[in-house]
C-alpha positions as a Markdown table, in Angstrom:
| # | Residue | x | y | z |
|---|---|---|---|---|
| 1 | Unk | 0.0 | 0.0 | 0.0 |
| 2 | Unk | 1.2 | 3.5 | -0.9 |
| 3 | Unk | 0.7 | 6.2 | 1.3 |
| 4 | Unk | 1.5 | 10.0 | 0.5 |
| 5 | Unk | 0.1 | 13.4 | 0.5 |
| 6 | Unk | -1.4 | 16.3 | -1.7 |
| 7 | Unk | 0.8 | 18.1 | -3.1 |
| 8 | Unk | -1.7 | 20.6 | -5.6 |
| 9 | Unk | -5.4 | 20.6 | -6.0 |
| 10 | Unk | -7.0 | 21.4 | -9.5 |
| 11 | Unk | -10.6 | 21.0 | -9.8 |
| 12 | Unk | -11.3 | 17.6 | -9.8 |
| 13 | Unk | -7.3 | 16.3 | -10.4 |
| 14 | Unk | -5.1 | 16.5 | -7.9 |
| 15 | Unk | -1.4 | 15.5 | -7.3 |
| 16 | Unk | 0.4 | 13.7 | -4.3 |
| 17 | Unk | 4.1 | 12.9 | -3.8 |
| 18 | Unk | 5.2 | 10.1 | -1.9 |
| 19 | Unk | 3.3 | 7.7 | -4.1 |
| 20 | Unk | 6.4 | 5.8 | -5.7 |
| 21 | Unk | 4.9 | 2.0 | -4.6 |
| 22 | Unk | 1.6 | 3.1 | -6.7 |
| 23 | Unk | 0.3 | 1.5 | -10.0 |
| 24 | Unk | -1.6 | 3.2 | -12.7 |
| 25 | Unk | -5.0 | 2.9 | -12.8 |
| 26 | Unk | -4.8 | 2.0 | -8.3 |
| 27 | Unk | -7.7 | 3.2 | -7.0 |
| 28 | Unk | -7.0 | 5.4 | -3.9 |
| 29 | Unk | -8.7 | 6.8 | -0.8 |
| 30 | Unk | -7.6 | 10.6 | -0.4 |
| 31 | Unk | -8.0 | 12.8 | 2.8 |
| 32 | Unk | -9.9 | 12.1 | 6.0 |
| 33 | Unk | -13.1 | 11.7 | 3.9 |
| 34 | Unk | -11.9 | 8.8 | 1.9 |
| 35 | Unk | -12.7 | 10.4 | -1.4 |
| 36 | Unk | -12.4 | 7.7 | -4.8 |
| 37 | Unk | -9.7 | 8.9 | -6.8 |
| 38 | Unk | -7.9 | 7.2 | -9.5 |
| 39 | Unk | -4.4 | 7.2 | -10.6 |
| 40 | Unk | -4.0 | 8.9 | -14.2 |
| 41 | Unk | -0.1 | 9.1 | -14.5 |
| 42 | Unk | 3.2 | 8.7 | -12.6 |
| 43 | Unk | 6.3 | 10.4 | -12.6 |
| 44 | Unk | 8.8 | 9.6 | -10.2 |
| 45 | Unk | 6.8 | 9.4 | -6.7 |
| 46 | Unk | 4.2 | 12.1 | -7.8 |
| 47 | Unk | 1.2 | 10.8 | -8.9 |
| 48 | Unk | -1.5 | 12.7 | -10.6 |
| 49 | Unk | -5.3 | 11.7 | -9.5 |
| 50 | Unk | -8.7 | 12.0 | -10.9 |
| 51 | Unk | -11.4 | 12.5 | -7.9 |
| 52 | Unk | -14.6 | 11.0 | -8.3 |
| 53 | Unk | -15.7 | 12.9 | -6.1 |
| 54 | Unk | -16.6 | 16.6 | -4.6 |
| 55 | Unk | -12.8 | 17.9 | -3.9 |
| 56 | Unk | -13.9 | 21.3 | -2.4 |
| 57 | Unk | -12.0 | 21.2 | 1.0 |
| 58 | Unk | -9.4 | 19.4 | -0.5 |
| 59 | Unk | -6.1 | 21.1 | 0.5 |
| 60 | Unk | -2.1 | 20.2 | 0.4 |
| 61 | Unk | -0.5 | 18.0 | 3.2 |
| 62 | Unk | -3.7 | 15.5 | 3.4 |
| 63 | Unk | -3.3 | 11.8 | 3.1 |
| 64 | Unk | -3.5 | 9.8 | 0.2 |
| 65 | Unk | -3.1 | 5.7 | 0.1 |
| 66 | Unk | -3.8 | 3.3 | -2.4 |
């Protein structure tokens, strides 16, 4: 399991580092509220994620784990 944080919040996509275990196309859990988000790309340990979710509240330095 890969556990990291947000890094930048953009509508709907958002980005976390610390994610280098991750997989593209992992489904993840992100914040507190255990939003759905899935995992569009990867570069180095930074993921970039598509919330299914309402992301207003999101903010950098919250959780995010596959």
């Amino acid at each position: 399991m890969a556990q990291g944080n947000i890094i930048k919040v953009a509508g709907s996509l958002i980005v976390a580092e610390g994610m280098g275990s991750a997989r593209m196309f992992d489904v993840v859990r992100v914040s507190e509220l255990g939003l759905i988000g899935e995992i569009l790309e990867l570069r180095g340990d930074r993921a970039s994620i598509q919330v299914y979710e309402e992301t207003s509240g999101l903010m950098p330095g919250q959780p995010v784990e596959t």
